[in-house]
C-alpha angles and dihedrals in degrees: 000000000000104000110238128233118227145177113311101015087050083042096054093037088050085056090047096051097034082055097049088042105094122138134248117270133244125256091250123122106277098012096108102040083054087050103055091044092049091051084040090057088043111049082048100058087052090055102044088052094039095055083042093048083045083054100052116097088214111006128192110239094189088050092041093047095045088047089062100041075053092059096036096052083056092060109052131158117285099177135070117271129229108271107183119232101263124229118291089024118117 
């Protein structure tokens, strides 16, 4: 029997995930290094919740999952994304 997500444990997995999504950068001067800092700010900020949440004795999943759209929404992408060369262009 496969086990169900709902509510607040889909909600807080949905954060995680939307925090760890960037996308990849553009080939431009400076775009990867603001990539990987970014990830690297960000990756952080997930692990640091998630071994606090681990911690709690009850923790509060809506609170836990707001608290990192929070911090996620203060750490958006500066750089310019990868956009693929699109087909004809060459």
């Amino acid at each position: 029997m496969a086990a169900e997500l709902t509510g607040p444990v889909r909600d807080l997995l949905a954060a995680v995930a939307a925090a760890l999504d960037i996308p990849l950068p553009s080939i431009q001067r400076g775009d990867e290094q603001a990539y990987h800092q970014l990830l690297e700010r960000r990756t952080s900020q997930v692990r640091i919740d998630l071994l606090a949440l681990l911690d709690e004795a009850e923790p509060d999943l809506v609170f836990e999952a707001a608290f990192l759209e929070k911090h996620t929404a203060a750490a958006p992408v500066t750089y310019t994304p990868f956009e693929p060369a699109k087909a004809g262009d060459a």
